[in-house]
Structures are given as C-alpha cells and as structure tokens.
Backbone as ProteinMPNN parsed JSONL, in Angstrom:
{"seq_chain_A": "XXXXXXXXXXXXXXXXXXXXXXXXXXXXXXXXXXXXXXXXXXXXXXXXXXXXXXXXXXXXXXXXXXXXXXXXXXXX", "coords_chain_A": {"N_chain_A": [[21.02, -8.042, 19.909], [17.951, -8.921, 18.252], [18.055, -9.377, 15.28], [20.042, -11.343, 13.801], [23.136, -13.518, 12.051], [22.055, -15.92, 12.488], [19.272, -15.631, 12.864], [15.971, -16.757, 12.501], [13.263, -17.323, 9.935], [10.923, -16.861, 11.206], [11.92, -14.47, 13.187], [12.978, -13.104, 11.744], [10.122, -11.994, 9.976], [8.688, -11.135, 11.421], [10.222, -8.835, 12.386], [10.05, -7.325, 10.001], [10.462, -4.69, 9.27], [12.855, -4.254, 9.949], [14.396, -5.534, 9.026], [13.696, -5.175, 5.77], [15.154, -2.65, 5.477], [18.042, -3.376, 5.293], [20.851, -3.988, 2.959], [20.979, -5.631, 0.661], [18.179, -6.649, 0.496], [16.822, -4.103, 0.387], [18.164, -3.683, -2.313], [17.155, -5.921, -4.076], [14.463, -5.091, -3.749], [14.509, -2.584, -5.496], [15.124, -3.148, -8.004], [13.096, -4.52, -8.272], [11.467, -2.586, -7.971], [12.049, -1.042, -10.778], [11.633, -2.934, -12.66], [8.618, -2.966, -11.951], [8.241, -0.318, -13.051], [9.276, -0.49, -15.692], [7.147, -2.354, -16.734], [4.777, -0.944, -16.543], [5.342, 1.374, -17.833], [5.855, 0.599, -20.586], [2.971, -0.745, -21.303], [1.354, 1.721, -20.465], [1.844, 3.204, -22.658], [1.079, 1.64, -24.532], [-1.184, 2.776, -24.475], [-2.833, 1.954, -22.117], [-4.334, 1.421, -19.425], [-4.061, 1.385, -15.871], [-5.903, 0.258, -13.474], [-7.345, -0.623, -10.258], [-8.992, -2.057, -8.371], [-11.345, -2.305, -5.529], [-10.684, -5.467, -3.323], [-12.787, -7.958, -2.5], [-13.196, -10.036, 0.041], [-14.076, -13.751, 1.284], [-14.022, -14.31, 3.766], [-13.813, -13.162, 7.408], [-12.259, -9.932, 7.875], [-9.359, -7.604, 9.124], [-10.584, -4.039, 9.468], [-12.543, -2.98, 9.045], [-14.501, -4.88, 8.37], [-16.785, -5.504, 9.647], [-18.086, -3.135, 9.491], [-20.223, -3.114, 7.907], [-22.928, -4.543, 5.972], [-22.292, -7.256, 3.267], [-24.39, -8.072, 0.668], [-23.674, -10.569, -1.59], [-24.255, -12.293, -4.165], [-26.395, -13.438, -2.928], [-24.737, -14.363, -0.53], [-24.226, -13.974, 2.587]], "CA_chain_A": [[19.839, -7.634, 19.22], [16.905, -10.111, 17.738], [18.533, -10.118, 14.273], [21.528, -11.761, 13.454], [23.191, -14.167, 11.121], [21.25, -17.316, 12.94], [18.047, -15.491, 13.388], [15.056, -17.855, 11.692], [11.999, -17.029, 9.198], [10.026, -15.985, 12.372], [12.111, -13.382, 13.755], [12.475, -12.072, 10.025], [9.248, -11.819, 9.143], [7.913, -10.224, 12.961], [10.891, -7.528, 12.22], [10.717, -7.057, 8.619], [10.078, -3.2, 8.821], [13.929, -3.438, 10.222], [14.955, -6.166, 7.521], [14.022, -4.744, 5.091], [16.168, -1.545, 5.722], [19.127, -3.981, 4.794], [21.489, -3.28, 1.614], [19.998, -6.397, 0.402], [16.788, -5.931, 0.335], [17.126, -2.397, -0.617], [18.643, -3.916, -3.827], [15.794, -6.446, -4.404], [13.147, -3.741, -3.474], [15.005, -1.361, -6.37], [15.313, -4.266, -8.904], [11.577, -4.739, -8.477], [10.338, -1.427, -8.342], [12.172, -0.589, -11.973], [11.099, -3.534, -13.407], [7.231, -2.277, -12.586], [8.357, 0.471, -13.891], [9.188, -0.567, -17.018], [5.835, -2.727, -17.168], [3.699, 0.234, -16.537], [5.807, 2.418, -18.55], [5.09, -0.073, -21.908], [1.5, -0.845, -21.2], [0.68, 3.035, -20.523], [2.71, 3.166, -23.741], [0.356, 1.242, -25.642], [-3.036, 3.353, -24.34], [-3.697, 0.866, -21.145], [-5.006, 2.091, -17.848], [-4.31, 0.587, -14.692], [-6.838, -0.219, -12.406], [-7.104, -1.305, -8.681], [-10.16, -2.088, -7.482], [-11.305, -3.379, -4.089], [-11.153, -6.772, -3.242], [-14.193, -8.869, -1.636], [-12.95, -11.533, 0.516], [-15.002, -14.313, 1.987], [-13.621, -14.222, 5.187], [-13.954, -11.556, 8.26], [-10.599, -9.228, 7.796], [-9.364, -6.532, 10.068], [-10.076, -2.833, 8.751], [-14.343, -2.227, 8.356], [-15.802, -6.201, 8.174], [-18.232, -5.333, 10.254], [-18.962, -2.083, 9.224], [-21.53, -2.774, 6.913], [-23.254, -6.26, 5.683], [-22.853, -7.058, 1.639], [-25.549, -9.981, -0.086], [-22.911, -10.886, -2.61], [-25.01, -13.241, -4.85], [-26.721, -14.479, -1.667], [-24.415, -15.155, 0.321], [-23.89, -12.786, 3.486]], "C_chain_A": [[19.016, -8.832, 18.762], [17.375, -9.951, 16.463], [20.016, -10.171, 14.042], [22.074, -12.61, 12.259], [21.815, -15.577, 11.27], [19.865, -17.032, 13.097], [17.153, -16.082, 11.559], [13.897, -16.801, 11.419], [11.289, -15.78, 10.027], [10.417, -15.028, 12.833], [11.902, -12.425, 12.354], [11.843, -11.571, 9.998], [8.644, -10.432, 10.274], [8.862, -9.012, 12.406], [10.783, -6.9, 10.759], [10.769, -5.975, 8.441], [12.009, -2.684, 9.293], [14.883, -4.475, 8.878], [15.071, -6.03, 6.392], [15.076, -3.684, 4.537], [18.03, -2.444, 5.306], [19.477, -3.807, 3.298], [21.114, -4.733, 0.792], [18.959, -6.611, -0.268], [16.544, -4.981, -0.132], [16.848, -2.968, -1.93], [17.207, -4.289, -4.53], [14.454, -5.918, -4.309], [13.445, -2.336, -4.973], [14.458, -1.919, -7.638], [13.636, -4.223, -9.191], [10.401, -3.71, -8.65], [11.043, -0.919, -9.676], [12.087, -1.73, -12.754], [8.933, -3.155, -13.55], [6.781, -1.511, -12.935], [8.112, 0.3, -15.526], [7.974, -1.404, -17.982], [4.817, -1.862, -17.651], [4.094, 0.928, -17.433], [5.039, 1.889, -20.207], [3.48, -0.643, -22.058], [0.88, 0.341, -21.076], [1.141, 3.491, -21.858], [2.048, 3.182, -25.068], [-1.335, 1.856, -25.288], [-3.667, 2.2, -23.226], [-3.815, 2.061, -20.22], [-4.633, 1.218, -16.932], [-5.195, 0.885, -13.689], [-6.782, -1.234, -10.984], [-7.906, -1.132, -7.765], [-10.181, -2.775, -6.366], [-11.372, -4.487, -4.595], [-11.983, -7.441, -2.297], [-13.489, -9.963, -1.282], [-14.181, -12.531, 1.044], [-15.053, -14.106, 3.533], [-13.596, -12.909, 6.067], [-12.333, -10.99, 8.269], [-10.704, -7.904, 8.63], [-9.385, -4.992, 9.025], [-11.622, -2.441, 8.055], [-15.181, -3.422, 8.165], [-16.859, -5.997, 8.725], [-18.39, -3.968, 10.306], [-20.022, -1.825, 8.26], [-21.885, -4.231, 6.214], [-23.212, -5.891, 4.073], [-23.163, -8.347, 1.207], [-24.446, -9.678, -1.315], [-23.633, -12.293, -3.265], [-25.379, -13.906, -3.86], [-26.405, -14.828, -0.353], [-23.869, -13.925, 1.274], [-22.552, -12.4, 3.913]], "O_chain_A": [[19.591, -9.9, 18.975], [16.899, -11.005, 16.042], [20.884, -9.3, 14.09], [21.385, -12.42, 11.257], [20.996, -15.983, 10.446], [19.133, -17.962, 13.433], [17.41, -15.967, 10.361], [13.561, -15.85, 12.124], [11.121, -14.577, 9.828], [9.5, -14.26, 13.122], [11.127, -11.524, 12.031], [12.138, -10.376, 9.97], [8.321, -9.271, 10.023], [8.203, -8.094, 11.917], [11.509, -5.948, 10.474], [11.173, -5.748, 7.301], [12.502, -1.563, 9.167], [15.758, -4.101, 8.097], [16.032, -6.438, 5.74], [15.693, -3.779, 3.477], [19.028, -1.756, 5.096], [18.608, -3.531, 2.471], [20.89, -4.225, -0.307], [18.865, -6.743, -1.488], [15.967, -4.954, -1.219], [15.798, -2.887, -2.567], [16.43, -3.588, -5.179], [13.468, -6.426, -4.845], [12.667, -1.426, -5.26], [13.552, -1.383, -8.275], [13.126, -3.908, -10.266], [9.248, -3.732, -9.082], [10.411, 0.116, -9.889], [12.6, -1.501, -13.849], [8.203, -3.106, -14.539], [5.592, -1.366, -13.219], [7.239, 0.714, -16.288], [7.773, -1.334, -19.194], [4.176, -1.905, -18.702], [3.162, 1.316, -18.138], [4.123, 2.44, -20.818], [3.038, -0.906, -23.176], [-0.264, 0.322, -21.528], [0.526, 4.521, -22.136], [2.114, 3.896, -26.069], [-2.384, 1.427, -25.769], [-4.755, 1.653, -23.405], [-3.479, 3.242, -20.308], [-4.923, 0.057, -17.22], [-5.071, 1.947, -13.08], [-6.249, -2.336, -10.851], [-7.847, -0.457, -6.738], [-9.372, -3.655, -6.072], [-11.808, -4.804, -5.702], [-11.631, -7.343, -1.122], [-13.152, -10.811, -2.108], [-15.276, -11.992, 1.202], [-16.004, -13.801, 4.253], [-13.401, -11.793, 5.586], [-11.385, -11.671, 8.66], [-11.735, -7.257, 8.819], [-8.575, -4.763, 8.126], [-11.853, -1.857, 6.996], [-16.366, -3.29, 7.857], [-17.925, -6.35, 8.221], [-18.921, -3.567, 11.342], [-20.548, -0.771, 7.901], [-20.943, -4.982, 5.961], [-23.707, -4.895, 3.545], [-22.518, -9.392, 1.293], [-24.442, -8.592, -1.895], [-23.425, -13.351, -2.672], [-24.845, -15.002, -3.688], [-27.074, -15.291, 0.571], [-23.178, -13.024, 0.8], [-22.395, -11.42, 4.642]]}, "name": "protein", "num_of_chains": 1, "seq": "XXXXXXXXXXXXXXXXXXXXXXXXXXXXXXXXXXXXXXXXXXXXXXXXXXXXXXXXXXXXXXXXXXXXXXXXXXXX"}
C-alpha cells in the first residue's frame, strides 16, 4: 500500500483523508474538538456570539475568483 511506517510528509499529506482515519489521529481530532467545545461552551456562556465571516484574499483562489470583480479600496 502507499502508507506505511517509512512513508514521508508527502505521501501523508496527498492521503490524509486515509490518515486521518488512524486511532491516532482520531484521538488528536477528539482532544481538539472537546477542547473547542469547551471554548465555545464558556464564551456562549458569557453572552458572546460567534461569527465567521468571509475572507478576502489578495490572490486568485479556486472556488468563484473570477466570478465577479471586487474594488477593495482600489485595488482590483
């Protein structure tokens, strides 16, 4: 198979949708989603909101860049 003990960064990263699936990972994926749990939990706690607005890059990105031009203070 392409992952093994010896397999490097690069195969990793290209597979990660099967790397992650490791007991591992799992863990560190658990670990991290009940810690932003418990962020969100005490900040909604205290009357916050979360918010998650778009982000404007400079650069052309895959997924609508050229579906529509925006003058962002000028600059196209």
């Amino acid at each position: 198979g392409l992952l093994n003990l010896e397999s490097g960064p690069d195969v990793l990263f290209d597979q990660r949708h099967i790397t992650i699936r490791g007991e591992r990972s799992s863990h560190y994926m658990y670990i991290r989603s009940q810690a932003m749990r418990a962020f969100r939990d005490h900040l909604f706690s205290h009357g916050y909101n979360e918010v998650t607005p778009p982000t404007l890059v400079g650069t052309l990105c895959e997924g609508g860049s050229e579906v529509f031009q925006l003058d962002y203070f000028g600059q196209p």
